[in-house]
C-alpha positions, 0 to 999 in steps of 0.5 A: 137755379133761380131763388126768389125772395120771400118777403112773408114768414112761410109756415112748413108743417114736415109730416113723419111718422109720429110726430110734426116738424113745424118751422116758421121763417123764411128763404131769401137768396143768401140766408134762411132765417128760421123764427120758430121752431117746433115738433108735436108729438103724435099719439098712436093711431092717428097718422102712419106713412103718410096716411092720415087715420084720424083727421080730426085728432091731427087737425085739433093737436095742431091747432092745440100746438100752433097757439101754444107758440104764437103762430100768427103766419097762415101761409103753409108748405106742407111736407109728406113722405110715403113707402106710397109715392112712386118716383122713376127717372126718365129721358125724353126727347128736348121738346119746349118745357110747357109742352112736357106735362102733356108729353108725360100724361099721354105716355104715363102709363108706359113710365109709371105702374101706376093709374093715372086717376088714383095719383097726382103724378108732377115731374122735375127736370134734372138735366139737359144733354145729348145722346147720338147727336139728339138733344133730351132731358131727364126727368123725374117722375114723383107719383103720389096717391091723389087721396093722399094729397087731397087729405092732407090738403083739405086738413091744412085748410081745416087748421084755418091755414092756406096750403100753398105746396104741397112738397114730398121730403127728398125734393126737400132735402135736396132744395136745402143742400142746394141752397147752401155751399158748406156742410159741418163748415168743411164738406162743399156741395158745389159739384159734389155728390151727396147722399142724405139718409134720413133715418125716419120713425116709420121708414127710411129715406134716400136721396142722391143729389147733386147741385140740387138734381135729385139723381136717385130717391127711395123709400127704406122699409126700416125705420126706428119703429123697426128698430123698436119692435126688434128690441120689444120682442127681447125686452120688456120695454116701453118706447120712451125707455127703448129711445133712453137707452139708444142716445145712452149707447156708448159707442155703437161701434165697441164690441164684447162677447159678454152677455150683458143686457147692455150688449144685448141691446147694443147688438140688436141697434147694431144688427137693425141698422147693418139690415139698413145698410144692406138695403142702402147698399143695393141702392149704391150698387144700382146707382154706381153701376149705371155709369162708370162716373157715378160717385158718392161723394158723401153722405149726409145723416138726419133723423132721430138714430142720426144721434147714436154714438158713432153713427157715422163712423159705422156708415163711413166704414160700412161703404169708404164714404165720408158719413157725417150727422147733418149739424150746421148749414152756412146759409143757415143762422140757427142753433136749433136741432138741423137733422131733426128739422131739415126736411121743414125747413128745406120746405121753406124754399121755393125754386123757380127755374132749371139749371141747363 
């Protein structure tokens, strides 16, 4: 894949469920420099799931935010993610790239459960091959509510910025795996197999990739929210002491049969992300089952649980795969929080091209 250079710092606003992940920098070739950094937090009620449900709350916190840091650059990719967007894989016979959207259009309502004039629907190619002899190429299909696009298009013009994408968080991910060779210093990603698992606050999301070809992406129902109500329905907890007591878990691994109020906790985290991995493991199944080539290399963790003690450990024995917290990127010189921040700053890249 093509990357091109960018000679102007880039602003990527990275939208979740409660708060903003917003990065200033920029993508060349051979290395992502990263110039600011920084989340807003959001209150309640304002934005969920992709939905804005207080624009003029959302627009005045960030305008709020971006002169507490000095942010000068008004060039804006912008990030979303929904249980909402509807993604499918197909295969299509080869025909000239410039001739696919209108292919796509005029069967659209045969790939995607879907109406058309509610969604913004763009396609990715995956891949070219051939089957019996006819040459075809696989796509992917992301379908995203047209109202949702339009307003998050029209709050970043309301900040005063200028959107130039508008990106949804797996094609992200996979942008900023395949723009970098090494993950942790040891795991490569040429010809591998990854699955990112983004554990987010109001959901869950999973991407499989491979050199930057999205294989599979899903919505997760269970996020940290989740996780959240399952503890306030047996303590009385605020959010901010329930997110204390999750980085001050020991080892989400140890077990006891004693009936303390800590063990307590520990087996509703553990028991909200076994659920999780339940719903992660019918994924694995579908996507294993479809080939018998089909492997999982490993697997990436981002998201604010990417931080409970021993995550890893607990992914790694639940499904044989090597699951490491994403913490560094060689083409990455920054020392700021990777898995927090990967989204926006994979929304930094812009590909040019398709591996044929």
């Amino acid at each position: 894949m093509k990357l091109p250079s960018f000679g102007n710092k880039i602003l990527s606003l990275d939208f979740g469920g409660n708060e903003i992940k917003i990065i200033e920098g920029q993508a060349a070739r051979n290395s992502i420099s990263i110039s600011k950094a920084f989340a807003l937090k959001l209150p309640p009620d304002v934005y969920y799931d992709g939905e804005i449900l207080d624009k003029d709350a959302v627009v005045s916190l960030i305008k709020e935010e971006l002169k507490k840091n000095k942010i000068r650059t008004d060039k804006v990719h912008g990030i979303i993610n929904s249980s909402e967007i509807i993604t499918r894989a197909v295969s299509l016979p080869k025909i000239p790239e410039k001739d696919l959207p209108s292919v796509i259009s005029y069967q659209l309502d045969e790939m995607l459960p879907v109406d058309p004039d509610d969604y913004v629907v763009n396609s990715l190619i995956l891949s070219y091959f051939t089957e019996d002899g006819a040459d075809k190429v696989n796509v992917l299909l992301i379908g995203i509510p047209k109202k949702m696009v339009l307003e998050h298009l029209d709050l970043i013009k309301q900040i005063g910025l200028k959107p130039e994408i508008l990106d949804y968080q797996g094609n992200a991910i996979a942008k900023l795996l395949n723009h970098n060779s090494l993950v942790n210093e040891f795991y490569n990603t040429s010809e591998m197999v990854v699955t990112s698992i983004d554990i987010g606050y109001s959901n869950s999301k999973l991407t499989i990739v491979k050199e930057g070809a999205i294989l599979v992406t899903r919505v997760l129902d269970t996020g940290t929210k989740t996780m959240i109500d399952n503890i306030s329905s047996l303590y009385d907890y605020t959010e901010e002491e329930i997110e204390e007591k999750l980085f001050g878990i020991d080892n989400i691994n140890e077990s006891s049969e004693e009936f303390t109020d800590y063990y307590r906790f520990l087996n509703t985290v553990r028991t909200t992300l076994e659920n999780l991995m339940d719903e992660i493991d019918i994924i694995f199944r579908y996507y294993t089952s479809r080939e018998t080539s089909n492997v999982i290399n490993y697997i990436v963790l981002q998201g604010g649980l990417a931080n409970i003690e021993g995550i890893e450990n607990m992914f790694s024995n639940r499904f044989a795969i090597p699951s490491v917290k994403l913490n560094k990127l060689d083409k990455l010189k920054w020392d700021g929080e990777l898995s927090k921040y990967s989204n926006a700053i994979g929304g930094l890249i812009r590909i040019e091209g398709v591996k044929k």
